[in-house]
DRENVEXNU-983685 format. One record per atom (N, C-alpha, C, O): residue in one letter; y, z, x. Coordinates in steps of 0.001 Angstrom, whole numbers, padded with zeros to 6 digits, always signed. Atoms other than C-alpha are relative to their C-alpha. Last residue first. Layout:
BEGIN
AYZX...
//
This chain:
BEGIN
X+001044+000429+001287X-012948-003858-023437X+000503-000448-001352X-000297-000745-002240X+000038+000452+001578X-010789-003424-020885X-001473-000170-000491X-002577-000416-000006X+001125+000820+000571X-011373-002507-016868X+000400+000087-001533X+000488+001294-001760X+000257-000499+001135X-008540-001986-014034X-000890-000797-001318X-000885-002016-001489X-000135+001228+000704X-009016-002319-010426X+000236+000546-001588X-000107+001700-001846X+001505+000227+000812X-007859+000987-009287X-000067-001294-000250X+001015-001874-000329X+000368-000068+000987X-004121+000537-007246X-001508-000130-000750X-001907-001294-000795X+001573+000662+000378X-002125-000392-004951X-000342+001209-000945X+000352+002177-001257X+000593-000558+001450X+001288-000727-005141X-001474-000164+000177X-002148-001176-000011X+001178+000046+000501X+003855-002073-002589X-000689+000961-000437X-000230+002093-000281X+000522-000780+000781X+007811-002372-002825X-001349-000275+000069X-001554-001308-000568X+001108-000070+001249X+009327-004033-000213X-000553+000921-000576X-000703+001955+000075X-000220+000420+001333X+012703-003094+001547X-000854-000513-000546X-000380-000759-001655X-000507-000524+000993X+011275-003973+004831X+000842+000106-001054X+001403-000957-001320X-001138-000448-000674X+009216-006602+005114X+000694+001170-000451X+000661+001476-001643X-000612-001304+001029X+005627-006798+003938X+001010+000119+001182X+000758+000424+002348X-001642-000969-001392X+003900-010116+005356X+000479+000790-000999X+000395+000527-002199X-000993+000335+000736X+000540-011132+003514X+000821+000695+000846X+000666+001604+001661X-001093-000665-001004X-002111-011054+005593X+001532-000430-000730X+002244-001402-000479X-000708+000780+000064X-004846-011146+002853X+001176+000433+000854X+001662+001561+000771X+000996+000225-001573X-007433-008453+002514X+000776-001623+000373X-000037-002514+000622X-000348-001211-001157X-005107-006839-000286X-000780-000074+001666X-000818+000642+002667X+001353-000387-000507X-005388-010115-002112X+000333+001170+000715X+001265+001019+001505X+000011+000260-000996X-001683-010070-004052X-001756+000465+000233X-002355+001316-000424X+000854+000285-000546X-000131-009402-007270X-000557-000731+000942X-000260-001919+000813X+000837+000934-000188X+003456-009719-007694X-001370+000210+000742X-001406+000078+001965X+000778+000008+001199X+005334-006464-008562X-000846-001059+000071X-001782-000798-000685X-001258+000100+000149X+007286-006416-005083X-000604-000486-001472X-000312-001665-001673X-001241-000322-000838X+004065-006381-003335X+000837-000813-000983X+000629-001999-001237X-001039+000917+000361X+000740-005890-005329X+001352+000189+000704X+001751+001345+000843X-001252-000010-000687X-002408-004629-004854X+000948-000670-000135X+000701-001861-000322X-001230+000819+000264X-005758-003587-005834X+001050+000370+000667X+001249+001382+001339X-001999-000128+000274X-008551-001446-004422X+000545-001083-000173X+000174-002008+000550X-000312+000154+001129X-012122-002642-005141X+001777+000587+000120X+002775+000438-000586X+000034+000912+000402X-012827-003299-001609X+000456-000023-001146X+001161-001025-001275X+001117+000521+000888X-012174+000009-000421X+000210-001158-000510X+001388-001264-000853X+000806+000741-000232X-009719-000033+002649X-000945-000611-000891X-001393-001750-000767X-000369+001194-000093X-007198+001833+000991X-000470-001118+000654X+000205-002143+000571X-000351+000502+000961X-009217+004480+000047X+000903-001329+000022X+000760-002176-000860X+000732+000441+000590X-010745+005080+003478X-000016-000169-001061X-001151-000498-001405X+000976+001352-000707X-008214+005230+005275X-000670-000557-000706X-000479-001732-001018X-000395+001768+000788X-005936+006989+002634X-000659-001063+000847X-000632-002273+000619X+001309+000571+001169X-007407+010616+003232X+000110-001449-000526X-000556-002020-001390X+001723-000161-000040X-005813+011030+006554X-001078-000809-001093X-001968-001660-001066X+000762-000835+001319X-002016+010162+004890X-001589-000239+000894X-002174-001317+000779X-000355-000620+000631X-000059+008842+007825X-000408+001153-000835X-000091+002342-000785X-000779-000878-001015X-001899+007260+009957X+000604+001113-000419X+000385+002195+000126X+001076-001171-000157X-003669+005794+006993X+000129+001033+001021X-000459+002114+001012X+000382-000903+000835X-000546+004283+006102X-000618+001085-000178X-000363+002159-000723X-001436-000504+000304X+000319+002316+008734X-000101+001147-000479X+000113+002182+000153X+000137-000985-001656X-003094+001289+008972X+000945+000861-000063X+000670+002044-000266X+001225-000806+000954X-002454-000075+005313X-000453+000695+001017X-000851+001828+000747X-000382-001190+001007X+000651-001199+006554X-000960+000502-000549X-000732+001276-001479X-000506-000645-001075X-001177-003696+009175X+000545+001449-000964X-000062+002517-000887X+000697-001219-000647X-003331-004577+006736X+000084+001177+001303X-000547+002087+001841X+000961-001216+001503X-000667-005537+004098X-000792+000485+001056X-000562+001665+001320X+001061+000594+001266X+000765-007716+007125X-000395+001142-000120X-000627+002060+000667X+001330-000180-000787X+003850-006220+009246X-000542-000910-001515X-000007-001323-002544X+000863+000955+001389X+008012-007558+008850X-001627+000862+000989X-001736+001104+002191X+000427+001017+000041X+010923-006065+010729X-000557+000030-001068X-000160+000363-002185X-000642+000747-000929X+011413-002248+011883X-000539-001505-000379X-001680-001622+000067X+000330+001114-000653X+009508-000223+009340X+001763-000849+000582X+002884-000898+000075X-000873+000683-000409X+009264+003421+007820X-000385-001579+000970X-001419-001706+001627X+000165+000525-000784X+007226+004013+005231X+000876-000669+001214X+001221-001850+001162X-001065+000834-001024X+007804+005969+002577X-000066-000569+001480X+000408+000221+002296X-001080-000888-001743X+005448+007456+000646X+000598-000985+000341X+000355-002148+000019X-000753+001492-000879X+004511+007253-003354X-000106+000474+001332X-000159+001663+001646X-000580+001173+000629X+002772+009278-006085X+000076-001176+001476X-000553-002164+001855X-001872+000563-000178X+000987+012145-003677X+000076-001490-000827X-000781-002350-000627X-000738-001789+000321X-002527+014190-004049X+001535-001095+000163X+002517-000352+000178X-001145-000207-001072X-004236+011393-002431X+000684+000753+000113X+001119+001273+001140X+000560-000346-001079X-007107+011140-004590X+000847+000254+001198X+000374+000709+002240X+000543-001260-000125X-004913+011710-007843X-000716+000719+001472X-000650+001870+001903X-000996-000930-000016X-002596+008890-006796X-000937+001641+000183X-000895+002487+001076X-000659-000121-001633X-005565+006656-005809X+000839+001044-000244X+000462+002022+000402X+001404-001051-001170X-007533+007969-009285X+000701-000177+001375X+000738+000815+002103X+000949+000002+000467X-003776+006021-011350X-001440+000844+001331X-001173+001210+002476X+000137-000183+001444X-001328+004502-008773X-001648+001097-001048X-002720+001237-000459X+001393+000126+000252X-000148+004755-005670X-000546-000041-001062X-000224+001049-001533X+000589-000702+000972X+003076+003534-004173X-001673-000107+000040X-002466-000826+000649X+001130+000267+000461X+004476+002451-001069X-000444+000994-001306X-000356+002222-001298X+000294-000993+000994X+008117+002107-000483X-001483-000243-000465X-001707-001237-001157X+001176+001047+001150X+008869-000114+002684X-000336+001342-000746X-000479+002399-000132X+001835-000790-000303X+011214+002002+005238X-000744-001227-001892X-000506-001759-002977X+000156-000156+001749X+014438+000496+006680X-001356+000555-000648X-002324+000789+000075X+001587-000506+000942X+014901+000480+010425X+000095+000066-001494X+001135+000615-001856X+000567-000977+000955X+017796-001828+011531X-000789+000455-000635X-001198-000114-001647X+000321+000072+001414X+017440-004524+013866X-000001+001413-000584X-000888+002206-000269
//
């Protein structure tokens, strides 16, 4: 199988807390959101514990998603997390 890499973004206080927009991920197959969120934190130190927080959002391939949900991320997906966000 060919490696391909899953494009993760960050958005909004994650971006700032991370110091970086996006990374690239490389992947072989298919993992679940919390597998890539390991993935991740491997990666980036400071993203353990931001992408674990409960209030982080998320979305693969613009479709919102539980981020504590084993959703499969193949590669070639786009995911996004993200602040919750608040209106008034």
């Amino acid at each position: 199988m060919q490696e391909t890499n899953v494009r993760v973004l960050f958005f909004a206080s994650l971006r700032e807390r991370l110091n970086r927009p996006e990374i690239a991920v490389s992947l072989q197959g298919s993992l679940t959101l919390s597998e890539l969120k390991r993935k991740v934190a491997a990666m980036v130190s400071e993203a353990e514990d931001i992408l674990f927080e409960s209030t982080v959002m998320c979305a693969v391939n613009q479709a919102m998603v539980n981020p504590e949900a084993d959703v499969l991320v193949q590669a070639g997906d786009e995911v996004a997390f993200f602040p919750p966000v608040t209106g008034g």
